[in-house]
VEXFI-652898 format. One record per residue (C-alpha): residue number from 0; residue in one letter; y, z, x. Coordinates in steps of 0.25 Angstrom, whole numbers. Layout:
<sites>
+--------+------+-------+-------+-------+
| kolvex | loti |    py |    pz |    px |
+--------+------+-------+-------+-------+
|    NUM |    a |     Y |     Z |     X |
...
+--------+------+-------+-------+-------+
</sites>
This chain:
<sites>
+--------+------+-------+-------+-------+
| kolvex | loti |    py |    pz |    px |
+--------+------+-------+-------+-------+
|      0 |    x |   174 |   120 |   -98 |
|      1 |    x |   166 |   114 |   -86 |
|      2 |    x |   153 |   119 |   -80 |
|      3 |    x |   149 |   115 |   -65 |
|      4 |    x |   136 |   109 |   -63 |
|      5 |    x |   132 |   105 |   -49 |
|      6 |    x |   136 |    92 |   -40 |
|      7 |    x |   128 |    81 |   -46 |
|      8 |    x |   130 |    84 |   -62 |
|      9 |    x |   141 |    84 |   -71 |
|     10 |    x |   152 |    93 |   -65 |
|     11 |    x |   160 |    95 |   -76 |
|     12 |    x |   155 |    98 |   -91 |
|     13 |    x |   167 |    98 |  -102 |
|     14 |    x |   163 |   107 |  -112 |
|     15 |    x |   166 |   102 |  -126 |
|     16 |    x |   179 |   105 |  -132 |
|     17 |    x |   186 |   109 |  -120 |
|     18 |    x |   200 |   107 |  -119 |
|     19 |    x |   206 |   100 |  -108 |
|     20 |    x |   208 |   111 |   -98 |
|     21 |    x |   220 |   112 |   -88 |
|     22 |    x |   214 |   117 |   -76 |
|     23 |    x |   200 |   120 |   -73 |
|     24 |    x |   196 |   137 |   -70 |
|     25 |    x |   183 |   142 |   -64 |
|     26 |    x |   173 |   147 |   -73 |
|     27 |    x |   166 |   155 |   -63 |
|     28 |    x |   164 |   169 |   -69 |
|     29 |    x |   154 |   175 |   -78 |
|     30 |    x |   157 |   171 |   -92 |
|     31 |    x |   149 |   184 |   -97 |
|     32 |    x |   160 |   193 |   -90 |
|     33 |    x |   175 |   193 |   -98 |
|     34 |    x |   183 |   187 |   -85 |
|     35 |    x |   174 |   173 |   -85 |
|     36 |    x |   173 |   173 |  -100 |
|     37 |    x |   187 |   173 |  -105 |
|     38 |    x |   197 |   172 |   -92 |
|     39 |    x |   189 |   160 |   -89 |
|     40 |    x |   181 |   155 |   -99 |
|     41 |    x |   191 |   158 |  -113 |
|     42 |    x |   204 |   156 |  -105 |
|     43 |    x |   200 |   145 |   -97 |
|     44 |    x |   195 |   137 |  -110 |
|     45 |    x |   208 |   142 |  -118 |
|     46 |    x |   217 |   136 |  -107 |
|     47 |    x |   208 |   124 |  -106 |
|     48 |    x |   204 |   125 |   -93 |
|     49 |    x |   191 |   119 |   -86 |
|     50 |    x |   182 |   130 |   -82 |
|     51 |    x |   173 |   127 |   -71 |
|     52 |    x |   160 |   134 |   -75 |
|     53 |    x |   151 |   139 |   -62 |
|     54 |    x |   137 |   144 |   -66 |
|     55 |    x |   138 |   153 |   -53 |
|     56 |    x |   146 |   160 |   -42 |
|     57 |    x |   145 |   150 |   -28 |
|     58 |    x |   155 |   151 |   -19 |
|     59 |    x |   157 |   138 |   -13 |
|     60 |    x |   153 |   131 |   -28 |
|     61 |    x |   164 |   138 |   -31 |
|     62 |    x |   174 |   132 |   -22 |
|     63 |    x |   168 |   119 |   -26 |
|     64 |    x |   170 |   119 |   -39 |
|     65 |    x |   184 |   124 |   -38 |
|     66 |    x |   187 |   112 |   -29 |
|     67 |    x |   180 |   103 |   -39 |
|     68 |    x |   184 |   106 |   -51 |
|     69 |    x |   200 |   108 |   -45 |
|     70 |    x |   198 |   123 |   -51 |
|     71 |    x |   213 |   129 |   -53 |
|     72 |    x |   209 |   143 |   -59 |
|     73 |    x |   199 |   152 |   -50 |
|     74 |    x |   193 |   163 |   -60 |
|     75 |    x |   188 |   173 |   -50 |
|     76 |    x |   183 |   187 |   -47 |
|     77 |    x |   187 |   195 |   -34 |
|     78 |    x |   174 |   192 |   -27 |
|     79 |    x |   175 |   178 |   -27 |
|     80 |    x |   190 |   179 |   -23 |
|     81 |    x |   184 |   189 |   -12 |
|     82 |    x |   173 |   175 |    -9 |
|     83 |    x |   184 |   165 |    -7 |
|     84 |    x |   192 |   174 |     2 |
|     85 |    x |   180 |   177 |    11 |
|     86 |    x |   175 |   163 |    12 |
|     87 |    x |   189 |   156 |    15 |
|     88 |    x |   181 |   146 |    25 |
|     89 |    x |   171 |   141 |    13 |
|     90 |    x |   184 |   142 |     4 |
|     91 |    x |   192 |   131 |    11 |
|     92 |    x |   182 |   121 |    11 |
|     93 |    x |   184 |   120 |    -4 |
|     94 |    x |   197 |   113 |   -10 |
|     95 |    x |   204 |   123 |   -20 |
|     96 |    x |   217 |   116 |   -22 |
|     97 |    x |   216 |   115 |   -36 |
|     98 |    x |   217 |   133 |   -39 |
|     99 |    x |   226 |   137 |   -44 |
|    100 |    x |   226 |   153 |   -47 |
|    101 |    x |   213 |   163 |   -48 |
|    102 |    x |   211 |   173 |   -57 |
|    103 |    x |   203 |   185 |   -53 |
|    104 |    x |   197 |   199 |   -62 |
|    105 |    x |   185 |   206 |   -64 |
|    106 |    x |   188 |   214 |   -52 |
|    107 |    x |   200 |   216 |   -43 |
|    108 |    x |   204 |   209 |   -33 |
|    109 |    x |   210 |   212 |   -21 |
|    110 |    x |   224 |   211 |   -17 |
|    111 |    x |   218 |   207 |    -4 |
|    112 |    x |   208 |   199 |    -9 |
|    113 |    x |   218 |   192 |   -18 |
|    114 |    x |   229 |   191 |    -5 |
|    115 |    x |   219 |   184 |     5 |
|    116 |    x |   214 |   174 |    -9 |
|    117 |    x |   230 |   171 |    -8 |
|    118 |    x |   230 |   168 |     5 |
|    119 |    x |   220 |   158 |     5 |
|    120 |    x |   226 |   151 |    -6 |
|    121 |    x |   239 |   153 |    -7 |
|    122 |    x |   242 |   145 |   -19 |
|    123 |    x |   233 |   151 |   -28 |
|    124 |    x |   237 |   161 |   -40 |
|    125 |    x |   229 |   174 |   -39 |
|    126 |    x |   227 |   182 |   -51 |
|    127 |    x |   221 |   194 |   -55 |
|    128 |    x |   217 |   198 |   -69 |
|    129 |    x |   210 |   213 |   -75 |
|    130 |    x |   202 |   212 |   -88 |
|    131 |    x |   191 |   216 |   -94 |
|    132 |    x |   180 |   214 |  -105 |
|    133 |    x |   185 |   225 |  -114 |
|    134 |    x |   200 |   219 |  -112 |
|    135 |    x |   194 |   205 |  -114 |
|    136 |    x |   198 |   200 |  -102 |
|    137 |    x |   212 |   200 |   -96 |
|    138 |    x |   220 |   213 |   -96 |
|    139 |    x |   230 |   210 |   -84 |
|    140 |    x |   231 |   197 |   -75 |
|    141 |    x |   240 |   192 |   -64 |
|    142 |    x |   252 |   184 |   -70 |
|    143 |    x |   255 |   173 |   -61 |
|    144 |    x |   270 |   175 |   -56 |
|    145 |    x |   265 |   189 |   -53 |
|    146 |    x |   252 |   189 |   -45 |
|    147 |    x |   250 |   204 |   -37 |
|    148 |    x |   237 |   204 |   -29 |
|    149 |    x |   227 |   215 |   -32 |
|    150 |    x |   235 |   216 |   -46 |
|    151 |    x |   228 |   213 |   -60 |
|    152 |    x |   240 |   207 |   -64 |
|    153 |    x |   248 |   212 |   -77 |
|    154 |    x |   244 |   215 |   -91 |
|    155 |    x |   242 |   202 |  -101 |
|    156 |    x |   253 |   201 |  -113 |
|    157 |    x |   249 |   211 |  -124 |
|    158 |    x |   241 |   221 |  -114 |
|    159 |    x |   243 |   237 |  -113 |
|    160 |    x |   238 |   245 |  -100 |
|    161 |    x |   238 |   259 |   -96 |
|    162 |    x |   235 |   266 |   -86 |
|    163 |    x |   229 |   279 |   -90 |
|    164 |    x |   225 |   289 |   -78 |
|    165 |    x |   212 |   298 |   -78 |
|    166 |    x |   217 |   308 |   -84 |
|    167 |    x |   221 |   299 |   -95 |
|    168 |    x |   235 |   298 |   -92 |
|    169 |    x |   245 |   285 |   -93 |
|    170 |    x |   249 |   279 |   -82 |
|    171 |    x |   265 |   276 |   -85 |
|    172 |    x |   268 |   271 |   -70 |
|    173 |    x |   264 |   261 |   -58 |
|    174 |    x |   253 |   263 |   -48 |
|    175 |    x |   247 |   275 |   -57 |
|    176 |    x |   232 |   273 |   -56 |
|    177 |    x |   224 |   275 |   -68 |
|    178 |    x |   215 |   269 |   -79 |
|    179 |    x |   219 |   255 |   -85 |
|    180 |    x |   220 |   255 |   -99 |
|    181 |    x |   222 |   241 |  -107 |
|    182 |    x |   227 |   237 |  -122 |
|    183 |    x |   224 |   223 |  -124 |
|    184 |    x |   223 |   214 |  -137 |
|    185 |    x |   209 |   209 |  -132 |
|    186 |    x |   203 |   224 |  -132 |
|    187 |    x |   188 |   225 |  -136 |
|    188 |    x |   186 |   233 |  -146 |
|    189 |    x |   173 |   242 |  -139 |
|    190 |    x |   159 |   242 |  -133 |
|    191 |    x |   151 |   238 |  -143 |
|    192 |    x |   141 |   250 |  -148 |
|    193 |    x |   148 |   258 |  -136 |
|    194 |    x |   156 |   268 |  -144 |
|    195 |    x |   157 |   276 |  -130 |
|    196 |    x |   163 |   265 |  -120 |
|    197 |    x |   173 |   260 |  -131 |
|    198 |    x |   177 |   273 |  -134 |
|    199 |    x |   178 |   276 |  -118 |
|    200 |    x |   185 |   261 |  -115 |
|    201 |    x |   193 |   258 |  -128 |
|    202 |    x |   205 |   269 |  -133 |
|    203 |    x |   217 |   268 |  -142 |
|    204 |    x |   230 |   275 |  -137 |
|    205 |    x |   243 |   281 |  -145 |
|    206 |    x |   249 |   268 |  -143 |
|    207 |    x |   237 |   262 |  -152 |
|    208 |    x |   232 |   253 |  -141 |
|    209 |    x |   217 |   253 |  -139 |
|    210 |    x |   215 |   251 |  -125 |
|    211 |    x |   204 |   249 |  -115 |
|    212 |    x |   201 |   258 |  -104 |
|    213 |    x |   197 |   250 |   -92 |
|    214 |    x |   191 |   259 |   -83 |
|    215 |    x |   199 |   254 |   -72 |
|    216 |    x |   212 |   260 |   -65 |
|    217 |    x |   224 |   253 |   -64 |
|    218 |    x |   237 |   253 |   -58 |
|    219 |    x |   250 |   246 |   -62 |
|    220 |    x |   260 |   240 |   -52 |
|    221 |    x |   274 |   232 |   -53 |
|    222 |    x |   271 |   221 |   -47 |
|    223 |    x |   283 |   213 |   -37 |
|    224 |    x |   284 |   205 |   -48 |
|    225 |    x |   289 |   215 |   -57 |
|    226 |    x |   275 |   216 |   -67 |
|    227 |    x |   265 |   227 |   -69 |
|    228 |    x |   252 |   224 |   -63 |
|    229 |    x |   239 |   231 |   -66 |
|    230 |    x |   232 |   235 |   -52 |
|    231 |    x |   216 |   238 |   -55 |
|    232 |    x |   212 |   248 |   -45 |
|    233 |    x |   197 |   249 |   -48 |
|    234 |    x |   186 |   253 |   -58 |
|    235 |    x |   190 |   270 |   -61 |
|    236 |    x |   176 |   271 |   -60 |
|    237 |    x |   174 |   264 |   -47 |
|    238 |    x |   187 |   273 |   -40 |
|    239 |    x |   183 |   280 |   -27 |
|    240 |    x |   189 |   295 |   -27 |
|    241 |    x |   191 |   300 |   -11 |
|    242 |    x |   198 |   314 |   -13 |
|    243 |    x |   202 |   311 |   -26 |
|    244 |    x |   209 |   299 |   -22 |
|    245 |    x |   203 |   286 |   -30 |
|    246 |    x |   199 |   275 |   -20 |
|    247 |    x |   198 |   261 |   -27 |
|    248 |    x |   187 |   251 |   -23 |
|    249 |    x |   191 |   239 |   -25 |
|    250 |    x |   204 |   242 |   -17 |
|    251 |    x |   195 |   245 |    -6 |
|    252 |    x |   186 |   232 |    -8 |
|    253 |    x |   200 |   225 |    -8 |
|    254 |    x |   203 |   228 |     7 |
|    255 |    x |   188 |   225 |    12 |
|    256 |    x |   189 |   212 |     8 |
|    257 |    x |   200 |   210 |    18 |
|    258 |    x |   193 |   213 |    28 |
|    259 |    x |   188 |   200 |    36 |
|    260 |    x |   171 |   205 |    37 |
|    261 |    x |   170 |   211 |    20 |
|    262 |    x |   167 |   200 |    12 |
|    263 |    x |   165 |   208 |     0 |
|    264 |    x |   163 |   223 |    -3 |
|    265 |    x |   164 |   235 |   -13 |
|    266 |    x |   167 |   250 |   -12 |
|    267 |    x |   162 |   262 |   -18 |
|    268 |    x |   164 |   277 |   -17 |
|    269 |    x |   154 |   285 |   -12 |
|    270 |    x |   153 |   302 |   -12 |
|    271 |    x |   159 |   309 |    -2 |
|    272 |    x |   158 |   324 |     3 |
|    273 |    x |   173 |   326 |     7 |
|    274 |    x |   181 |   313 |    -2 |
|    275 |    x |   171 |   312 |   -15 |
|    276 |    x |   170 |   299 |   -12 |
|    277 |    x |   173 |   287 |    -3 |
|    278 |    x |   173 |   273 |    -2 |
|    279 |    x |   162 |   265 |     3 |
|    280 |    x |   163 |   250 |     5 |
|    281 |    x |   151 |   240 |     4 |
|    282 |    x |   155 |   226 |    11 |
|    283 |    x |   149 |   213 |    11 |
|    284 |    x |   152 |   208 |    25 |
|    285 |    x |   159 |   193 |    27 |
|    286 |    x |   150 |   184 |    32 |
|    287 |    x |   158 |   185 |    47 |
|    288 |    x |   155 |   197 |    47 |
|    289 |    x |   140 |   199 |    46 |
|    290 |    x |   136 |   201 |    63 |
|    291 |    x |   147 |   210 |    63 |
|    292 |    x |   142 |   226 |    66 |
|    293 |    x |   141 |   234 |    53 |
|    294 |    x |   148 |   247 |    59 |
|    295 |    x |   160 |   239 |    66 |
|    296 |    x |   162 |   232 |    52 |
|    297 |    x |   161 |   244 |    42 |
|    298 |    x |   172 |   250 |    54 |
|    299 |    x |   179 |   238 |    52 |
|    300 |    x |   181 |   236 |    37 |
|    301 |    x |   182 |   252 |    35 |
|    302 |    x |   194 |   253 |    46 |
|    303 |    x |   199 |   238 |    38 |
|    304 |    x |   199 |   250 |    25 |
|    305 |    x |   207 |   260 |    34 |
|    306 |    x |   218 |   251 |    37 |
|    307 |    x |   222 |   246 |    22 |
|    308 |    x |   219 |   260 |    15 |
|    309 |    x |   220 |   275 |    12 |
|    310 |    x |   212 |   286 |    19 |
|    311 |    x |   204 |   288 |     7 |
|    312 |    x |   200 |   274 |     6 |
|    313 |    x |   194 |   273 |    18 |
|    314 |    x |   181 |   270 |    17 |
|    315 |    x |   173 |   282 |    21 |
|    316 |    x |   161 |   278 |    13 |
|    317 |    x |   159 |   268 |    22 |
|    318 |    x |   155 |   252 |    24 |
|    319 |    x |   142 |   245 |    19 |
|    320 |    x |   138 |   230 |    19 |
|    321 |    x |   131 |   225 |     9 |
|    322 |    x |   124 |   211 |     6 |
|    323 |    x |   133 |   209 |    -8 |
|    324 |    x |   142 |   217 |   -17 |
|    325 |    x |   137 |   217 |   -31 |
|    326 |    x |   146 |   211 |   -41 |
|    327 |    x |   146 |   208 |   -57 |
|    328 |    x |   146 |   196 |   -61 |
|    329 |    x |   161 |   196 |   -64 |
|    330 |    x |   162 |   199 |   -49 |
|    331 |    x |   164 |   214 |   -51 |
|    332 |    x |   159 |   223 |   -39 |
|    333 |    x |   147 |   231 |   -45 |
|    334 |    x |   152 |   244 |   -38 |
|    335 |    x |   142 |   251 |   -46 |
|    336 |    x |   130 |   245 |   -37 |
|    337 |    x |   135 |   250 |   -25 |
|    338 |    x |   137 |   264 |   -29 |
|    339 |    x |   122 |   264 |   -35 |
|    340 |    x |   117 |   259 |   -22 |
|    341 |    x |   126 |   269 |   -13 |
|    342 |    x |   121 |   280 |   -23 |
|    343 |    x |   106 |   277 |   -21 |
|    344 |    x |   108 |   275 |    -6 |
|    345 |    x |   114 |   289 |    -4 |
|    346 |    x |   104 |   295 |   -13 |
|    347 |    x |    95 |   291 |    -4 |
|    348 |    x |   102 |   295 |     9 |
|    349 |    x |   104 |   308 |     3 |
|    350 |    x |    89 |   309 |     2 |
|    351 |    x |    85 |   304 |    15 |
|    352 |    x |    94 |   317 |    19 |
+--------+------+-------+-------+-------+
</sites>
């Protein structure tokens, strides 16, 4: 493993009793998060890859050091795909040959997002992965002969998935939406002193599987190369219902960021008299777009929405820029944030009337 230091020390600090690695991968992610830990940290030392170590997320430090240290494995997350798609004039000032294929998770990526990544690189492989902590890590990835943008890939060797519905009903077909449902041999075994969330998270079927309930809905698709992919829509909990019809975020997300002034952006539901709720997108502006007119823009990017999608996916909450959107650490949107402060800011209109 190999830690940068900046220009004018020793770039490259061999750990002790490293093997001598094959290609090197960056080690950009939080270590305190299951991704950074064992995707890239474990796997990478297993293999006997160099990890490039970066104490922080900069941009163009980025580039640099994947230009400097020839990096052939990008382990990223959607926003910082999102970054090097938006900042294609800083990008190509930066050699980055020596890439080979990026591995993205933590949150899902568009396939337009994924698409315009392509297209700027064409020779790069783009894969997409679903995991999580209670899983250890991987559950599905993206096989290499078989990449399908805005898929999570297939289900590893020795895996089991259902689909279970709402109701608590199993899926047994394609494109049946419901709540993903994963056996795997790396399992935790519970919460530790949280009898309530093991019990809710962890349950044993009539087949004698014990399996997790991931609280996140799924679809599964035959892909063109003849393989089940798993689809993830979005978090159930985070699912906009207009009429009763369910109305996913990130899809939304998704198609803003195709369009030329979002540079970033997230979506949330907010009550509605007539539809119960409906969706409202906060977006980050792109820097070309910052003397543009508010109104003509919000117009803009809501009839950008109207083209691409349902009726009910319009976006009838509105549009609202904001400085930043609020991410974890593993590069997850913070939805929650939004919704607290939308909630406060209504509660106050509310009184004003």
């Amino acid at each position: 493993m190999y830690t940068y230091e900046e220009p004018g020390r020793s770039k490259l600090k061999p750990e002790a009793g490293q093997p001598k690695y094959t290609e090197n991968c960056l080690g950009l992610l939080p270590y305190s998060h299951i991704y950074g830990l064992v995707v890239v940290t474990h796997t990478g030392v297993y293999r006997g890859d160099g990890v490039i170590v970066l104490p922080k997320y900069d941009f163009e430090q980025l580039l640099k050091s994947i230009q400097d240290f020839k990096i052939a494995m990008l382990y990223l997350v959607p926003p910082m795909i999102i970054h090097i798609t938006k900042a294609a004039n800083i990008v190509k000032k930066y050699d980055l040959s020596h890439v080979k294929a990026i591995f993205t998770g933590a949150a899902p990526l568009g396939a337009e997002t994924a698409e315009d990544l392509q297209r700027m690189f064409p020779d790069w492989s783009i894969k997409q992965g679903y995991g999580m902590t209670e899983t250890c890590t991987v559950v599905c990835t993206s096989a290499t002969h078989d990449i399908w943008f805005g898929s999570s890939g297939s289900l590893l060797p020795g895996y089991k998935a259902r689909i279970v519905t709402v109701e608590g009903v199993e899926c047994t077909g394609y494109d049946q939406p419901g709540e993903l449902w994963v056996s795997t041999p790396s399992n935790t075994l519970g919460y530790l002193k949280n009898e309530k969330a093991t019990k809710e998270t962890f349950t044993i079927e009539d087949d004698g599987e014990r399996y997790t309930r991931t609280g996140d809905e799924a679809v599964v698709r035959v892909s063109p190369g003849g393989n089940e992919h798993i689809f993830i829509v979005d978090r159930i909990k985070e699912l906009i219902k207009v009429k009763g019809m369910q109305v996913a975020p990130a899809e939304l997300e998704a198609v803003l960021l195709t369009h030329p002034a979002v540079n970033d952006c997230v979506v949330i539901g907010i009550p509605s008299e007539r539809e119960g709720e409906v969706p409202k997108a906060f977006v980050v502006k792109a820097p070309g777009s910052i003397e543009e007119s508010d109104s003509l823009l919000k117009r803009d990017i809501c009839k950008h929405v109207e083209k691409l999608k349902s009726n009910h996916k319009w976006l009838r909450g509105g549009v609202e820029f904001i400085d930043v959107v609020p991410k974890s650490p593993s590069g997850k949107i913070l939805r929650r944030m939004i919704r607290d402060q939308e909630k406060a800011k209504m509660k106050k209109q509310g009184a004003r009337l």
